[in-house]
C-alpha positions in Angstrom: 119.9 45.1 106.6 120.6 41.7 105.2 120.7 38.6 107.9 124.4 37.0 108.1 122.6 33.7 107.5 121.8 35.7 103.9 125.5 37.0 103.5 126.6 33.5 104.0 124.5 32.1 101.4 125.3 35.0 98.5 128.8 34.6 99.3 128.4 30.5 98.9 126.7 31.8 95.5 129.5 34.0 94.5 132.5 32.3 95.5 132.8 29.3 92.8 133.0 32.1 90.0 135.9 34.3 91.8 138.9 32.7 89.5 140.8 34.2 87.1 140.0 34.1 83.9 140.5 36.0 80.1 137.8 38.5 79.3 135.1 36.7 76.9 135.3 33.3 78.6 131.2 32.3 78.9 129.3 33.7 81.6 126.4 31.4 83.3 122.8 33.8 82.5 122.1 34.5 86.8 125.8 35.8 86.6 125.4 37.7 83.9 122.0 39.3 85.9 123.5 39.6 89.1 126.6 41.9 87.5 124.4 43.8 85.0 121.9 44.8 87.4 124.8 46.2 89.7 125.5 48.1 86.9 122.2 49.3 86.7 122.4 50.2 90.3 125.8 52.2 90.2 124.3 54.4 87.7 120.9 54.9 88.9 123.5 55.7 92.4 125.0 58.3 89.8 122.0 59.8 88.1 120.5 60.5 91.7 123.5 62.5 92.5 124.2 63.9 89.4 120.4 65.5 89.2 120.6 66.5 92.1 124.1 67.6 92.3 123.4 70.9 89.3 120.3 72.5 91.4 122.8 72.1 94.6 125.2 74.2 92.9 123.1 77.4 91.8 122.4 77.6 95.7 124.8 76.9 97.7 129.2 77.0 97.8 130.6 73.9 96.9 131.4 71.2 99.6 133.3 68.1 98.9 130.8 66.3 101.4 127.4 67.3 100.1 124.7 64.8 99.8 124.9 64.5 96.1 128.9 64.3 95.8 127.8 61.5 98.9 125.4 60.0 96.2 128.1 59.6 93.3 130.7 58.4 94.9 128.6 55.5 96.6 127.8 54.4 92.6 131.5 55.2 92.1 132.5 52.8 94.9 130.5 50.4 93.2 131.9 50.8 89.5 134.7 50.4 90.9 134.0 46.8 92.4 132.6 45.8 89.2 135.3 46.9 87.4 137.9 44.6 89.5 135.1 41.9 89.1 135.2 41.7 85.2 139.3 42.5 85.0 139.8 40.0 87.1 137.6 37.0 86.5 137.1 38.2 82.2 133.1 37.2 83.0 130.1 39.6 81.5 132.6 40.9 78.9 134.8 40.6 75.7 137.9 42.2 75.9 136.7 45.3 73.8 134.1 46.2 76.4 136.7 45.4 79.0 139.2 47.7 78.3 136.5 50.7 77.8 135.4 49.9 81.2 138.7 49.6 82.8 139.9 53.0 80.9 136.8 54.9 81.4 136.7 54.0 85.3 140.7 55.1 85.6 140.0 58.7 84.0 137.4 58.8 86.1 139.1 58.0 89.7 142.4 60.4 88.1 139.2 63.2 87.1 138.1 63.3 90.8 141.4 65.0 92.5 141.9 67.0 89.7 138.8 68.7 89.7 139.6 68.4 93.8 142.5 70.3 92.8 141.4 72.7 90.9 138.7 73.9 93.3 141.2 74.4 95.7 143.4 76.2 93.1 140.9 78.1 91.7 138.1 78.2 94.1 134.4 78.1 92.5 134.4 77.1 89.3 131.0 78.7 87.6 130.9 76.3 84.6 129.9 72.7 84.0 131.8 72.8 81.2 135.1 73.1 82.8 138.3 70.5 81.9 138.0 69.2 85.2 134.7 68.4 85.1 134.7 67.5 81.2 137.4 64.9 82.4 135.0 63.0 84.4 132.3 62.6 81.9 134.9 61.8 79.5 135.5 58.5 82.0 132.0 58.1 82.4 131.1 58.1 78.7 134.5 55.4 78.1 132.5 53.4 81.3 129.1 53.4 80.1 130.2 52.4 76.5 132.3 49.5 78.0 128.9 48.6 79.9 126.9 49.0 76.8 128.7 46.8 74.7 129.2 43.9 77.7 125.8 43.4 77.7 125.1 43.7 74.0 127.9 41.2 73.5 127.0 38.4 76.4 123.2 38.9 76.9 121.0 36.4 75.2 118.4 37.9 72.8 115.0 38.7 74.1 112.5 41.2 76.2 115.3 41.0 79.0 118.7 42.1 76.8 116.5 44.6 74.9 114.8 46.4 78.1 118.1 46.9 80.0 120.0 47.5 76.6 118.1 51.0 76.4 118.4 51.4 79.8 122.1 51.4 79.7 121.7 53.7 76.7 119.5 56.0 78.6 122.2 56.5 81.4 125.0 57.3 78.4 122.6 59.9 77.0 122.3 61.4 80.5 125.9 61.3 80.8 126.8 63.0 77.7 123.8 65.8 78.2 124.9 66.6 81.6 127.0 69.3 81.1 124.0 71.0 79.1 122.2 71.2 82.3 124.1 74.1 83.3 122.4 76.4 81.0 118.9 74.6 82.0 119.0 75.8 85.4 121.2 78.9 84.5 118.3 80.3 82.3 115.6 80.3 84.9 117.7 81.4 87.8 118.6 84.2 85.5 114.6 84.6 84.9 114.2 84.7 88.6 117.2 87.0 89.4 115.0 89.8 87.1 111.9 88.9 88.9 113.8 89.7 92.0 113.8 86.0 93.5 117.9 84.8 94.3 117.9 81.4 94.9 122.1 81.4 95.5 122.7 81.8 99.0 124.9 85.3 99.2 127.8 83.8 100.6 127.9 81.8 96.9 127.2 85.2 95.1 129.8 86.9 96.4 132.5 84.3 96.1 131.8 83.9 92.2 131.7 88.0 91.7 134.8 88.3 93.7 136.2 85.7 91.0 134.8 88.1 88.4 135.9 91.2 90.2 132.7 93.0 89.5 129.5 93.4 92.1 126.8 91.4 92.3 124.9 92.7 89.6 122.6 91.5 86.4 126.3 91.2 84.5 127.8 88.8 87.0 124.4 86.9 87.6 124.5 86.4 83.7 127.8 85.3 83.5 127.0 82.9 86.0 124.2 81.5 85.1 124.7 81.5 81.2 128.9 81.4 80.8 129.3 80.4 77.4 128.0 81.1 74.2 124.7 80.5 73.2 125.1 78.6 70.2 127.1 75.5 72.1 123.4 74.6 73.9 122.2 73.5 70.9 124.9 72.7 68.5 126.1 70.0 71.4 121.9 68.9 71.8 122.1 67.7 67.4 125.4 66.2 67.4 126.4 64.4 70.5 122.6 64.1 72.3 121.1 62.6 68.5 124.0 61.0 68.1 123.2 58.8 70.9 119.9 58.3 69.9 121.2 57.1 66.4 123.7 54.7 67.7 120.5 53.9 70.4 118.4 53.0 67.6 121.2 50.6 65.8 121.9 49.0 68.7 118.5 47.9 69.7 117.5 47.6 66.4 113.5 48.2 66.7 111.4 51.3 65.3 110.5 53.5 68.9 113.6 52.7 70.7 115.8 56.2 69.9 112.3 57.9 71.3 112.0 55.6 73.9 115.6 56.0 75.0 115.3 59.7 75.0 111.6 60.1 76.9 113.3 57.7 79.3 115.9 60.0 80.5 113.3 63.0 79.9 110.9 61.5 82.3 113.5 60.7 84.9 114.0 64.8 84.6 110.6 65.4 84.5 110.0 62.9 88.0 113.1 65.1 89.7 111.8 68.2 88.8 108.9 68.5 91.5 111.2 66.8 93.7 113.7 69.6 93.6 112.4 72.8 93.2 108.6 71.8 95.6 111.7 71.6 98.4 113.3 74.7 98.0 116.0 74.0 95.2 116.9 76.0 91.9 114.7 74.8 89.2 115.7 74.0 85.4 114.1 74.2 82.3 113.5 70.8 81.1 115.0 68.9 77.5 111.5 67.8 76.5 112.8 68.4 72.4 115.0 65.3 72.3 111.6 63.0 72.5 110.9 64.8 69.1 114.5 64.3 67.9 114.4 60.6 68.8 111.2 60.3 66.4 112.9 61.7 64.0 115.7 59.5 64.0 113.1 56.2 64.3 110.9 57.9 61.2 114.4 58.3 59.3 115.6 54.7 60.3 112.2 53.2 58.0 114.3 54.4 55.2 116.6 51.3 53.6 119.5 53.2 52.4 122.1 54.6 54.9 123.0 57.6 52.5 119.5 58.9 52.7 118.2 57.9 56.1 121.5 59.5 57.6 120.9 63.2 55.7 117.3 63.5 55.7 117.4 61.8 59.2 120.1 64.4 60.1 118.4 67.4 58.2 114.9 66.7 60.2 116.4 66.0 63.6 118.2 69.0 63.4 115.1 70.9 62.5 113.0 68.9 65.2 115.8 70.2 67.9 115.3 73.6 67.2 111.9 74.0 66.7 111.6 71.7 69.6 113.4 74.9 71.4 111.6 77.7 70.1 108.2 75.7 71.0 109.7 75.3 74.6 110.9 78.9 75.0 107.1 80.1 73.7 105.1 77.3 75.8 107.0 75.9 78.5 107.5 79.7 79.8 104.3 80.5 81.1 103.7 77.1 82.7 107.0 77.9 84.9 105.5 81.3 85.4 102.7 80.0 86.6 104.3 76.9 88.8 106.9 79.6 90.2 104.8 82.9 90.6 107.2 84.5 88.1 106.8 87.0 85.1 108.5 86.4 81.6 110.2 82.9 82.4 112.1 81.5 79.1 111.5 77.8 78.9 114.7 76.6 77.3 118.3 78.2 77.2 118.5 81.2 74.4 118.9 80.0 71.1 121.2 81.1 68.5 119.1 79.9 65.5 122.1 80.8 62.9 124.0 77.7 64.2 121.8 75.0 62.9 124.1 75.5 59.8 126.9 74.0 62.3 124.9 71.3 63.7 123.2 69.8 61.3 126.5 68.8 59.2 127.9 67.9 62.6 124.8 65.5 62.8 125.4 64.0 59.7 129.6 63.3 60.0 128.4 61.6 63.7 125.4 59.6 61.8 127.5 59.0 58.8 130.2 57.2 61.3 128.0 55.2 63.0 126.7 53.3 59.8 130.0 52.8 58.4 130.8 52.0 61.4 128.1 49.4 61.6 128.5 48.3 58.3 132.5 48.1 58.8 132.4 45.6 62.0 129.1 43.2 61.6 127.7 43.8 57.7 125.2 41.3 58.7 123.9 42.7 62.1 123.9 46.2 60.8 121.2 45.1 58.0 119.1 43.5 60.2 119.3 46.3 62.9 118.5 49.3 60.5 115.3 47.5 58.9 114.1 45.5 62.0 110.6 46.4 63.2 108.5 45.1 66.5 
């Protein structure tokens, strides 16, 4: 706990730069740091939660007050500080990366009783893919964008802008792949449901094949576990979790950083994986494909034109992404066999192969907007960003 004598002197700090002011005015650099890095810490808040918030909900009924709902909404409390901070004093942002803040954190905070209502409406609701829930990652994505392009806009080029500029682009692929998660933990409780392990405590079991009105049988489990169609796992994975990685490696502007952006948020599932399942929680399988999708897009990226790079880029990240899947499903399953004492584990969600003819177009539209995009808003910055190197 901090000493008052050390409240008194951050407050002396932060007082002088509590006035009102227009979004862009100029920020001095420890500002700048001090409100970036409590960005850095509401998410990280978030991303504790979040991780943990999936595996809570293959085991046990939902409760408003669980420790990772506890977890999010102590990063929430502190979005929503910062949010006030900028709006009110215009430092850290331009008034582009304002308004996505202040409209991502509002369909946020209006997301959270809905979905409160809609549990109490509707009781369990078995998907991560729900409107309720798909309203609060909307928010988050219009938050995280707002955060992304504060800091690109005010930070001063270096080491500095450039490390925390793929950090914040980590936390927006994590956002956006979050719903995906469901069918990561939903394919190896199903796994372990026909090796005759349950990790969902009954009393969670019951209540969703009540809402089914069917017993609890390999049916219902299924239908929990796996509730929409296979081909969304990795139709979504191509065009919104490469499309990150794309705009990731415009923004940063250096060959690596799409990979590195993607192995960041891989490793941060790989650290959590232990963590959760060594303690008694449902395990997942993990992403591990979108490191090989993110080389694909820096390989693509060493190509000058934007026409090519974006349909071969799009045509081998596509290709990388599903054979990143099948390679998963053949070798990840008997490491989780042997790490969970189980026969015939899968080591991704099933994969309808057929709909790479969706995704890889889908790919390319995403890709195709984000150099026009580029091209459209700063012709200058988007030359130097898709030939820079280290």
């Amino acid at each position: 706990m901090k000493s008052p004598a050390t409240l008194k002197t951050a407050a002396q700090w932060a007082l002088p730069y509590w006035t009102r002011g227009p979004a862009g005015r100029a920020t001095p650099p420890d500002l700048l740091r001090v409100l970036y890095v409590g960005w850095l810490v509401a998410f990280s808040l978030k991303v504790l939660g979040s991780a943990w918030d999936v595996s809570w909900h293959f085991m046990w009924l939902r409760d408003d007050l669980a420790p990772p709902h506890l977890l999010n909404s102590a990063g929430t409390a502190i979005v929503l500080a910062l949010t006030i901070i900028h709006g009110y004093t215009g430092y850290g942002v331009d008034r582009a990366a304002l308004r996505l803040i202040q409209w991502g954190t509002g369909v946020f905070l209006v997301a959270v009783p809905l979905d409160l209502i809609n549990h109490r409406v509707n009781g369990l609701d078995i998907t991560s893919w729900s409107p309720s829930h798909l309203a609060l990652y909307i928010g988050t994505f219009f938050m995280i964008a707002g955060v992304v392009r504060g800091w690109f806009v005010s930070a001063s080029p270096g080491r500095t802008r450039t490390v925390m500029l793929g950090a914040f682009l980590a936390f927006f692929l994590e956002n956006v792949h979050f719903p995906e998660q469901h069918q990561e933990y939903g394919i190896l409780s199903l796994g372990a449901w026909n090796n005759g392990v349950v990790y969902a405590e009954k009393i969670l079991l019951d209540f969703a094949a009540d809402q089914m009105g069917r017993p609890v049988d390999h049916i219902m489990v299924t239908n929990f576990t796996l509730p929409v169609p296979d081909l969304l796992y990795p139709v979504y994975a191509v065009v919104v979790g490469v499309g990150v990685l794309v705009a990731a490696r415009m923004m940063i502007g250096r060959f690596g950083a799409a990979t590195l952006v993607a192995a960041a948020y891989v490793g941060v599932r790989v650290l959590f994986w232990p963590m959760l399942t060594f303690t008694g929680f449902p395990p997942s399988a993990l992403p591990l494909f979108l490191v090989a999708a993110g080389l694909c897009v820096d390989l693509a990226f060493l190509l000058r034109h934007p026409l090519v790079r974006a349909v071969l880029g799009s045509v081998v990240a596509t290709a990388a992404v599903y054979g990143g899947l099948v390679a998963q499903s053949t070798l990840m399953g008997p490491v989780y066999d042997l790490l969970m004492g189980q026969d015939d584990l899968l080591g991704a969600p099933p994969l309808a192969t057929a709909s790479a003819v969706w995704a890889g177009p889908g790919l390319l539209v995403v890709w195709l907007a984000c150099e026009w995009y580029a091209t459209r808003r700063q012709p200058t910055a988007a030359r130097v960003i898709a030939t820079a190197t280290p």
